[in-house]
Structures are given as structure tokens and as C-alpha cells.
C-alpha positions in Angstrom: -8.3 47.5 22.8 -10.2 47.6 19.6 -9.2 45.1 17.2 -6.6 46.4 14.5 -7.2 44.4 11.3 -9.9 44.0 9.1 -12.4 41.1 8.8 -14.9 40.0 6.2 -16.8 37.2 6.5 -18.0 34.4 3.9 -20.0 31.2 4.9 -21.4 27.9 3.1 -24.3 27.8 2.9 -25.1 31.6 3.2 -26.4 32.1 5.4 -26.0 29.0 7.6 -28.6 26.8 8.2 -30.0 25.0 11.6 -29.6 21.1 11.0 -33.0 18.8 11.7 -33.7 16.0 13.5 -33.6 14.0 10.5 -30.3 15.7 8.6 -27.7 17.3 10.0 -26.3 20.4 8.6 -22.6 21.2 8.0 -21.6 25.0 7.9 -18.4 26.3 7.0 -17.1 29.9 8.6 -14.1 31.5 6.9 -13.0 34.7 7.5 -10.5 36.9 5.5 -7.7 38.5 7.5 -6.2 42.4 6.0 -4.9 45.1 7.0 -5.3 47.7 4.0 -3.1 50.6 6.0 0.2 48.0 5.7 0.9 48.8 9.2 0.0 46.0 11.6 1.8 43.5 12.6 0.1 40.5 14.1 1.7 37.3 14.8 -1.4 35.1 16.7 -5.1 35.1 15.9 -7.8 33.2 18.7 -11.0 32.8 17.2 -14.0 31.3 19.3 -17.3 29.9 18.8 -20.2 29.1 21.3 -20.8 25.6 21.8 -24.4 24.5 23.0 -28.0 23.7 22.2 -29.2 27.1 22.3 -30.1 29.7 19.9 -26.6 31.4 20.9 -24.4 28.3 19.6 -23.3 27.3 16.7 -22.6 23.6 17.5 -23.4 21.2 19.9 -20.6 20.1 22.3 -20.3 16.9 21.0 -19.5 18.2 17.7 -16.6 20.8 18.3 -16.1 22.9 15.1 -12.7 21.8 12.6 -10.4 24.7 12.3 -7.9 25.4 9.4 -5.9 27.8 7.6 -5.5 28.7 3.8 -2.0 29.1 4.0 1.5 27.2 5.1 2.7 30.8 6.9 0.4 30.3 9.6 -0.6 27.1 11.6 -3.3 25.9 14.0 -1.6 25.2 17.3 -4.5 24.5 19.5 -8.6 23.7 19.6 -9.5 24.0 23.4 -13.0 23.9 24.5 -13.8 26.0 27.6 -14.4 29.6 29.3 -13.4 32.5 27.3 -12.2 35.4 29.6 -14.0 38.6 28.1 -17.2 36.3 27.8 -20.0 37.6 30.1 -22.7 35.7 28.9 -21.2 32.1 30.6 -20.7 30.0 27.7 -18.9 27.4 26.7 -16.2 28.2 24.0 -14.6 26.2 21.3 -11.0 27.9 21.0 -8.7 28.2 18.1 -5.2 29.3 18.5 -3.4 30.6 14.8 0.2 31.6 14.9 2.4 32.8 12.5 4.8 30.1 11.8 8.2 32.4 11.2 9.5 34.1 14.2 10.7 37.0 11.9 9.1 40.4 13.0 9.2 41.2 9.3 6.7 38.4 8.1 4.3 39.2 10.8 2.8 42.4 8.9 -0.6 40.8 7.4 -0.8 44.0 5.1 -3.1 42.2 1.9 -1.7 38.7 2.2 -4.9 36.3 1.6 -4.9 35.0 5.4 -8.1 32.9 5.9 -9.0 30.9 9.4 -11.8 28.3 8.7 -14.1 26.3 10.8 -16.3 23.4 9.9 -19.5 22.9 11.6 -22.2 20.9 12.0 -24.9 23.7 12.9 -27.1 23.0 16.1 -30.8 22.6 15.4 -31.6 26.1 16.7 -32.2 29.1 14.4 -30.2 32.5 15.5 -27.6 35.3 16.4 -24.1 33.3 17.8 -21.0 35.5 18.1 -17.5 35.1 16.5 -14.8 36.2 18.8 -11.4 37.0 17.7 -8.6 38.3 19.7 -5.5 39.5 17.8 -1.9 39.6 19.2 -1.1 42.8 17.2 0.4 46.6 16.8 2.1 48.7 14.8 5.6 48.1 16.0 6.5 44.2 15.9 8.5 45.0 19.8 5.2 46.2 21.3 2.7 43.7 20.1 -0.2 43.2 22.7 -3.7 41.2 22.8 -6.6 43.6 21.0 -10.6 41.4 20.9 -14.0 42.2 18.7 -17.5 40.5 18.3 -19.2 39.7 15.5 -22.9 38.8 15.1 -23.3 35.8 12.6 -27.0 34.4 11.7 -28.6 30.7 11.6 -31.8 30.5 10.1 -34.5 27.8 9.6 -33.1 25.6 6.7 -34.4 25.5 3.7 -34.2 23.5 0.7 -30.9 24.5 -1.7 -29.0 22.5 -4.4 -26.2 24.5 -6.0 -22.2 25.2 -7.2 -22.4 22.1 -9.3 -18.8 21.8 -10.2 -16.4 19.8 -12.5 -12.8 18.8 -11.8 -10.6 15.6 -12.6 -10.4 12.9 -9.9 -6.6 13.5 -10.0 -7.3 17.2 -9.0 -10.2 17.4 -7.1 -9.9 21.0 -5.7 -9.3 22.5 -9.1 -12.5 23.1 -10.7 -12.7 23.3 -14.6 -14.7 23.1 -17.6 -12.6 21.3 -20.6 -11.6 17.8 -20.7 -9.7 15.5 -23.0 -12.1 13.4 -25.0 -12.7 10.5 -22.8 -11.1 11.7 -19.9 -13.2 10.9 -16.4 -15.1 14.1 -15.0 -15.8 13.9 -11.0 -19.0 15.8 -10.8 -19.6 17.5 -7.1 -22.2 19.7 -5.8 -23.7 21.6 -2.6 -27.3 20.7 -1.4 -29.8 19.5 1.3 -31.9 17.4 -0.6 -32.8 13.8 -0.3 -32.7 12.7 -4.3 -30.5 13.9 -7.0 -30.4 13.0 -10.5 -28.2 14.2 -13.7 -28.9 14.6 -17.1 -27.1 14.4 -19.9 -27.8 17.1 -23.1 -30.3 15.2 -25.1 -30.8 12.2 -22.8 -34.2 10.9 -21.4 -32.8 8.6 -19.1 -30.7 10.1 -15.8 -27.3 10.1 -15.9 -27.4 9.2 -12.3 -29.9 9.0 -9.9 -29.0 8.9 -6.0 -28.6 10.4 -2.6 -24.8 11.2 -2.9 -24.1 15.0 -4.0 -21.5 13.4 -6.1 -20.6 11.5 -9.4 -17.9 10.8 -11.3 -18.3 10.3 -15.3 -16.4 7.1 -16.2 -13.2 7.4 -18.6 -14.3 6.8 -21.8 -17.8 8.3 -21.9 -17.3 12.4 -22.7 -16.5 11.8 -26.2 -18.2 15.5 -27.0 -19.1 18.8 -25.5 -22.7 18.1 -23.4 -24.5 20.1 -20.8 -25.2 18.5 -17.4 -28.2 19.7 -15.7 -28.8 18.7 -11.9 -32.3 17.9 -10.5 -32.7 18.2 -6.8 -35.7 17.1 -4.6 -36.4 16.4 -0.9 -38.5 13.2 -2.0 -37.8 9.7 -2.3 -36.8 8.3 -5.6 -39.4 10.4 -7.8 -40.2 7.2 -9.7 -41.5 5.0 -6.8 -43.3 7.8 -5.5 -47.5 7.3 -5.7 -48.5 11.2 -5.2 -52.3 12.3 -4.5 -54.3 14.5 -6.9 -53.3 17.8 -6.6 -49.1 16.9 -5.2 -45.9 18.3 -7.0 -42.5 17.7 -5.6 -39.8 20.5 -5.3 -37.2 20.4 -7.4 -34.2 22.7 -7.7 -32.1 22.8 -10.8 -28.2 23.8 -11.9 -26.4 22.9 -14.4 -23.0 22.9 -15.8 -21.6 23.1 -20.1 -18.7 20.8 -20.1 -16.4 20.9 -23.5 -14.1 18.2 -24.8 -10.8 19.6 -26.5 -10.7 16.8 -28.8 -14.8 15.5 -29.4 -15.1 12.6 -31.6 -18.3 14.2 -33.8 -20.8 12.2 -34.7 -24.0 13.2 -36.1 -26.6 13.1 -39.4 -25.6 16.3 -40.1 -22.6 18.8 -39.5 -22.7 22.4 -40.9 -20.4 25.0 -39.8 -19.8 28.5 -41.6 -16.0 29.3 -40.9 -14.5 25.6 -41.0 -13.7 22.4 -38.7 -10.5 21.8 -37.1 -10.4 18.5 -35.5 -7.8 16.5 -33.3 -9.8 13.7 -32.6 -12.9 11.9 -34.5 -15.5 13.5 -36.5 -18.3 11.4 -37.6 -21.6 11.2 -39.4 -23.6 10.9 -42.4 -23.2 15.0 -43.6 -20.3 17.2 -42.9 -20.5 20.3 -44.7 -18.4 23.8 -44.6 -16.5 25.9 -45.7 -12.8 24.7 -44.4 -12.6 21.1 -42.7 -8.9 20.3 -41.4 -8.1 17.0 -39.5 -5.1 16.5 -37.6 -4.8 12.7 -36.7 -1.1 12.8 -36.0 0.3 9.4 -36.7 -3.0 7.7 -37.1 -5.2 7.8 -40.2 -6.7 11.1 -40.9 -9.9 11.0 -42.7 -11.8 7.5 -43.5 -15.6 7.6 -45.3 -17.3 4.8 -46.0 -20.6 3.3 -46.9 -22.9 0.5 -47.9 -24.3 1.6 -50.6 -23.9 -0.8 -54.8 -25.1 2.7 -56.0 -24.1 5.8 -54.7 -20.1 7.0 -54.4 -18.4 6.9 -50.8 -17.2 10.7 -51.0 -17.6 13.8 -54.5 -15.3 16.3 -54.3 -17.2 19.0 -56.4 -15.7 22.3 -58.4 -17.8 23.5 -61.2 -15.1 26.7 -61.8 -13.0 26.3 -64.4 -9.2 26.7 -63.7 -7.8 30.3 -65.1 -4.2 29.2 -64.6 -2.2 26.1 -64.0 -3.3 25.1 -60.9 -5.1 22.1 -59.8 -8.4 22.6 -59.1 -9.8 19.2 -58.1 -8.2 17.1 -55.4 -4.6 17.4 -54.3 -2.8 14.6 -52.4 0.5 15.5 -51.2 3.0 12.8 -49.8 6.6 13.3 -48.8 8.2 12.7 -51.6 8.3 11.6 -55.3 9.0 8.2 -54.1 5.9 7.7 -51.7 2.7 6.7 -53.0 0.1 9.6 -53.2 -3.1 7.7 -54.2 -3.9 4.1 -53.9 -7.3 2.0 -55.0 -8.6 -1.3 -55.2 -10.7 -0.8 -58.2 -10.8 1.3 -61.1 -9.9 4.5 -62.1 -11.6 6.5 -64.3 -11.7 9.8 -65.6 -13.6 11.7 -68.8 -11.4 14.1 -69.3 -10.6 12.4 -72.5 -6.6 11.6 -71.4 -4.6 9.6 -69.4 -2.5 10.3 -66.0 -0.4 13.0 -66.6 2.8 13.5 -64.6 6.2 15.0 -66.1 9.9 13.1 -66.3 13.3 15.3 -65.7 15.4 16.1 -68.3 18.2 18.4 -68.8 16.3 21.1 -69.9 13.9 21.0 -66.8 10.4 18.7 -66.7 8.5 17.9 -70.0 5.0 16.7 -69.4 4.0 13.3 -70.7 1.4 10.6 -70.1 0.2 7.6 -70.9 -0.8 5.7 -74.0 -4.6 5.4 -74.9 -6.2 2.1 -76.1 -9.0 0.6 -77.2 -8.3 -2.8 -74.9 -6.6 -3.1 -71.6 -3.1 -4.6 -72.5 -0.3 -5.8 -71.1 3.1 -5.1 -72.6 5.9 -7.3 -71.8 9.8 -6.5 -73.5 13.0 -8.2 -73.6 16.0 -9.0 -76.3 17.1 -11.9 -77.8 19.8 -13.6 -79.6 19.5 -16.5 -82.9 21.3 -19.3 -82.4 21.6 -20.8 -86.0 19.1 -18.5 -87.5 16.4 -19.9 -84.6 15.5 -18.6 -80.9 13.0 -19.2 -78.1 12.2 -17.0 -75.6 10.6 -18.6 -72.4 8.4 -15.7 -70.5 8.8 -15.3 -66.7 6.0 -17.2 -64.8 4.7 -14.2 -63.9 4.5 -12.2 -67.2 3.0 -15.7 -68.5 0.0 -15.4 -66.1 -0.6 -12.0 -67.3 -1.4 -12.5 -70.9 -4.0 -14.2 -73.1 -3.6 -17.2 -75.3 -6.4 -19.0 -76.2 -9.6 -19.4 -77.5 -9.2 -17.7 -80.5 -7.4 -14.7 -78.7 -3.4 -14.7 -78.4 -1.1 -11.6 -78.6 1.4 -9.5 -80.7 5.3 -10.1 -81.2 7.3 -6.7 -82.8 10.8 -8.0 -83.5 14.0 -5.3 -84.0 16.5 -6.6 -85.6 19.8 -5.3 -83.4 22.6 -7.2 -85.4 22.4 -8.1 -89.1 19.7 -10.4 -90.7 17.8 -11.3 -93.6 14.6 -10.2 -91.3 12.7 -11.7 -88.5 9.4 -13.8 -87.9 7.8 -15.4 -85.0 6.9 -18.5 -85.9 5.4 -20.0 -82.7 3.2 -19.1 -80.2 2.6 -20.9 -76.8 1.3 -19.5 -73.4 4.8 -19.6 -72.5 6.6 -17.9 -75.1 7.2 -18.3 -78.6 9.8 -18.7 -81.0 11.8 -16.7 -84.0 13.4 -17.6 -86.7 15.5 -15.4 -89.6 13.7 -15.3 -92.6 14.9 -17.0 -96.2 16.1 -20.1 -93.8 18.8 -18.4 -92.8 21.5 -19.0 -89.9 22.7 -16.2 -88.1 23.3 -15.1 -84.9 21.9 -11.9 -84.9 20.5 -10.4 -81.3 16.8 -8.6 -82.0 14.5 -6.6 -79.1 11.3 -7.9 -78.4 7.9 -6.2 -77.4 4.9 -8.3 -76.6 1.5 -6.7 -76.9 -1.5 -8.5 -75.1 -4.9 -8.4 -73.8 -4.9 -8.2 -70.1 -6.6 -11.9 -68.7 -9.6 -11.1 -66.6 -8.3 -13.2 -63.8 -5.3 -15.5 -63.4 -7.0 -18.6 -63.3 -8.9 -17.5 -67.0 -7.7 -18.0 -70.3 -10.6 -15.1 -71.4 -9.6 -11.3 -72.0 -10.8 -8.4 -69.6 -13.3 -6.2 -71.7 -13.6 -2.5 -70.9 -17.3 -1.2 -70.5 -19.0 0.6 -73.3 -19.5 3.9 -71.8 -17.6 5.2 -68.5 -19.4 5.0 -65.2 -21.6 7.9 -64.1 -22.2 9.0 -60.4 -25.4 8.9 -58.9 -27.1 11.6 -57.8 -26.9 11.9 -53.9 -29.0 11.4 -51.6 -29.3 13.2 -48.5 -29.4 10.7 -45.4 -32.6 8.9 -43.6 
């Protein structure tokens, strides 16, 4: 009988190609098993090839076809090579026996499930028509199941040159083809072809990638760092740079090419513009980043570091010319995790022409009042403590550390205000030393009155100098930037 299921082929390449004396050529056969009524039940599939050197075979005998199956439901039980009883053309066979693997009647009905027999083949050398031979054990009641064979007519042709289905996947899942990879993640690069030379290139580069007879290559970890094109060259030449052509000669090539993206790309460039804004999880660099909304999520690491060379122009400007219409901060906000933590750190300077100091508010009972800083003409250091007279005399001895933080010297010392805290016929300081200084009451008197203390001094331009710090006669000005070479 007429076979009961339906059967649609596919093969690699398509169609499949005769092999040379110089390459052989591999050929894979699958065919798709269905049954679109949902009424057959089938519980064995045979499936032969011809084996032989003529136009009617698909492989040579010493090179018996590999079967397999797509699916763990059904197994290969047996590869025989030999007669095939409805042949009448006498040739020799290579046999492939699929069974179901459950003996339940009720997982025998094939209705849509994706049921695919395979062979592998290395094609003979001769171009033509070879037949695929299936014989079902099927019916339509599992009790009454009985052998039902077809023909089909599949095609070899002369080979040609191809190069194609240039793929991506990770070397820990090479039969799961994809497109986006973590930033330095290794990328196995595979591809189909018949050609003698390939070479890669890499988006932008002039030099190949890789350059070889394997249809293969894997990217190292650590080199996709961003999102790059590959393209694939394909000839059936030697290496194309050894190669000493005649006038008038131009090799074959064949080209395919595959957009591979990075989830987390490390950006670097002269110049990034972008219209809606950058969200990055990894590294962005480069000497301009410009756009409307730049976010960087570093995790635990640090999120955003600029940095240049330059004794002239600034390291970053963060620019807004509007004027604020309520009391919001317009300018740059750093927020930290609490009061406690420090929200802005520098090395240097810091300087502002807004004509006040930092601003910051203090809790009181009433809610926050807003206060700031004292403005001077000098930098200063101010240093405060109390004291008591012993006999209407008393020296205070400044911590080491204060002591290396003020000027004394060279014509330059600083300021004692005394407050009486006890009665006293009033205050002086009478001595000076780098140390400290002394106090005495006033009208030689001898009490023991205690006082508060507050020092006021230039701040030392260095520990190791006795000489003031100066501030500069007019406040710094940026310079105006320059775009990059």
C-alpha cells in the first residue's frame, strides 16, 4: 500500500552536491514525518539509500550514510547494508530501521509531532536522480498496523562553489545559535562552504580577523568589548596573498556576514552623540560623549571617571545657562546615602563666584535654618579652647597638630580673643610662641578666674614653612574647550 503519512524533504547543501576528486562533499538528508489528518498510527519507519558509484547512489559503499533522529521518542535500531525487497533496479541499499521507543499504542499516532530521520553523507562523485525509500509500519487502528512503502526522487548536481549560514553561538552551547554576547565573552564562529580559503573581518579592520582553511573560529574571551559586524570572504584559491595572478585573473569570492551585539560594550571613541540618552552597564569611553540623558550603572565598582592631561583646560563642565524659577538645584547634584557619608571630595581647590560660601542648613526645633560659612579676606585657621589663671597667670600649650597649622614668624603671628568666664580685672596675652602663648589678669592681679580662648591665624602654606598661604587676586576662569584632535 500507499504510504499513509506525509513527507517533506530539506537537505544541506540544497540541493546536494557531487564531491571531486580533490574534496569530498558531505550532504545531509532530513526528512520531516506528519500526519495532518491525526489519524495514523505508525510505530517503525525504514528508510533506504542507494549505495554505489553511479549516478543512481548517493554514497559510495565504503562510506555508508550516518542515520539519526531529532527526538528521544524514537531510536535508530539498525543500519544494514544490502538488498531491499521492492527494489527492481538491483542495488545495493544502506538500511535504517526507526522505531518508536514506547510500546504504548497511544504514543504511536505521529499526528504533528516534529519527527525528523537524518542521514549524513558523503555524496559520490556522480551528478543525478538517487531514490529515498521509506517503508512505514502504519494504519489507522494501532491493532491493525501493517508495512505501507513510497519513492522519492532526490537530485545531485555538479558542485559549485557556496559559502554561507555564517552563525554565532558560545563554545559552551554550540548548537544554539545567537547574536548578543556579554562584553568579553568568547564567540565560536561556524559556517557552511566548499571553498579552499576563508578569511574574517572585523567592522572597521584592514587586517583579517582570521585567515584559514577551517570553516570555523572562535573569538578569544576578552576581545568583543562592543557591537561589530563580521563579514566572511570565501575563495577556492590559495592564500590570496601568496597568489602571483596573470593580467587579466580575479579570484571568486563569496561573502556573508553576521552583526554581533555586546549587552554590556565598553564604548570607546573620539566622539559619542546619541539623541534619546546612554544607558550603560559596562565601560564607556572617549574624548566626546554628548546627549541628551547618559545613565551609568557600575554596580559596586566606580561609576563614571574623566580624566585628562591637559595644565589648561578643566577635566569635565557641567553647563546650565537657565536660571532656576524655584528652589531647586540647577547645577550638579550628588547624592550619597546619608547625611553622614561624604558627597563630594577634592584634592585641590574649590571655588565658586557666586559671591558666598557652602551653604548647607543645621536642625533646630523649629525645622532647618540655612546657614553658611564665614567669608575672609585670608585663609585662616581657627583654633578654641578654655582656660583657667593660676595666680592671675596661665599658659596654654597647643596640640602638636593645631601648632603645625598656624603661622608664627617672620613678621606674621596670629590673634588671641580672651572671654573672661569667671571674675577678673580683664585679660591680656602677653606671650606669643609657635606653641602657645600666655595670659595674664590685668592691674597685676591674682585670680583664678577660667576665660575661653579663640585663636585666629593665617593658614601655613605647608607644614614644613613658617610663610602664610596667599589667596590669588582674582578667581580662576575656565578655558574655553577645545574639541579633540
Amino acid at each position: 500500500m500507499a504510504l499513509l503519512l506525509d513527507y517533506g524533504f530539506s537537505t544541506a547543501p540544497g540541493p546536494l552536491q557531487a564531491s571531486t576528486a580533490t574534496a569530498n562533499s558531505p550532504g545531509r538528508v532530513n526528512v520531516s514525518v506528519s500526519d495532518p489528518t491525526d489519524t495514523v498510527y505508525c510505530n517503525q519507519l525504514l528508510i533506504a539509500v542507494p549505495l554505489g558509484e553511479e549516478a543512481a547512489a548517493l554514497a559510495l559503499t565504503t562510506n555508508v550514510p550516518v542515520g539519526s533522529i531529532n527526538t528521544s521518542t524514537w531510536s535508530l535500531v539498525s543500519t544494514e547494508v544490502g538488498d531491499l525487497p521492492w527494489d527492481d533496479a538491483g542495488l545495493t541499499w544502506a538500511k535504517y530501521t526507526f522505531s518508536a521507543v514506547s510500546a504504548d499504542p497511544n504514543d504511536w499516532k505521529i499526528g504533528t509531532a516534529n519527527l525528523v530521520p537524518s542521514l549524513l553523507a558523503i555524496v559520490n562523485r556522480v551528478p543525478g536522480e538517487f531514490t529515498y525509500a521509506i517503508q512505514e509500519t502504519s494504519g489507522t487502528e494501532p491493532s491493525k498496523l501493517a508495512p505501507n512503502t513510497g519513492k522519492f526522487a532526490l537530485q545531485k548536481v555538479m558542485p559549485y562553489f557556496y559559502a554561507h549560514n555564517l552563525v554565532a553561538v558560545g563554545p559552551k552551547a554550540p548548537g544554539v545559535p545567537k547574536t548578543e554576547f556579554a562584553s568579553g565573552e568568547p564567540v565560536l564562529l561556524e559556517w557552511e562552504g566548499n571553498g579552499t580559503w576563508y578569511e574574517l573581518f572585523e567592522r572597521g579592520q584592514p587586517q583579517p580577523l582570521y585567515a584559514g582553511t577551517a570553516p570555523h573560529f572562535e573569538i578569544p574571551a576578552g576581545k568583543l568589548q562592543t557591537d561589530t559586524t563580521i563579514v566572511l570572504v570565501a575563495s577556492t584559491t590559495g592564500n590570496p596573498s601568496q597568489d602571483k595572478p596573470t593580467t587579466g585573473y580575479e579570484t571568486v569570492v563569496l561573502y556573508d556576514s553576521i552583526t554581533l551585539t555586546v549587552s554590556n560594550p565598553a564604548l570607546t571613541g573620539k566622539s559619542l552623540n546619541v539623541s534619546e540618552g546612554v544607558t550603560a552597564k559596562g565601560t564607556i569611553q572617549g574624548e566626546e560623549l554628548s546627549g541628551s540623558y547618559v545613565y551609568v550603572d557600575a554596580g559596586e565598582a566606580n561609576a563614571l571617571e574623566v580624566s585628562n592631561s591637559s595644565n589648561t583646560y578643566y577635566v569635565a563642565a557641567f553647563n546650565n545657562p537657565t536660571p532656576h524659577t524655584a528652589n531647586y538645584i540647577t547645577g550638579v547634584c550628588s547624592m550619597v546615602g546619608g547625611s553622614g557619608d561624604s558627597g563630594f571630595g577634592t584634592n585641590g581647590k574649590y571655588v565658586t563666584a557666586a559671591g558666598s560660601a557652602v551653604l548647607t542648613h543645621l536642625e533646630t526645633r523649629s525645622g532647618h535654618r540655612v546657614v553658611t560659612s564665614p567669608l575672609v579676606l585670608q585663609e585662616e585657621v581657627q583654633i578654641s579652647g578654655s582656660g583657667q589663671l593660676a595666680g592671675g597667670r596661665a599658659t596654654v600649650q597647643l596640640d602638636p597638630e593645631a601648632a603645625d597649622l598656624i603661622v608664627h614668624g617672620n613678621g606674621d603671628t596670629y590673634r588671641v580673643l580672651l572671654t573672661p568666664t569667671g571674675r577678673c580685672g580683664g585679660l591680656a596675652v602677653v606671650e606669643k610662641t609657635a606653641e602657645g602663648f600666655a595670659v595674664e589678669e590685668l592691674a597685676d592681679g591674682a585670680g583664678d578666674a577660667e576665660f575661653d580662648w579663640l585663636l585666629i591665624s593665617r593658614k601655613r602654606a605647608a607644614v614644613e614653612s613658617v610663610e602664610p598661604s596667599s589667596l590669588p587676586d582674582q578667581l580662576p576662569q575656565p578655558a574655553e574647550p577645545q574639541p579633540a584632535a
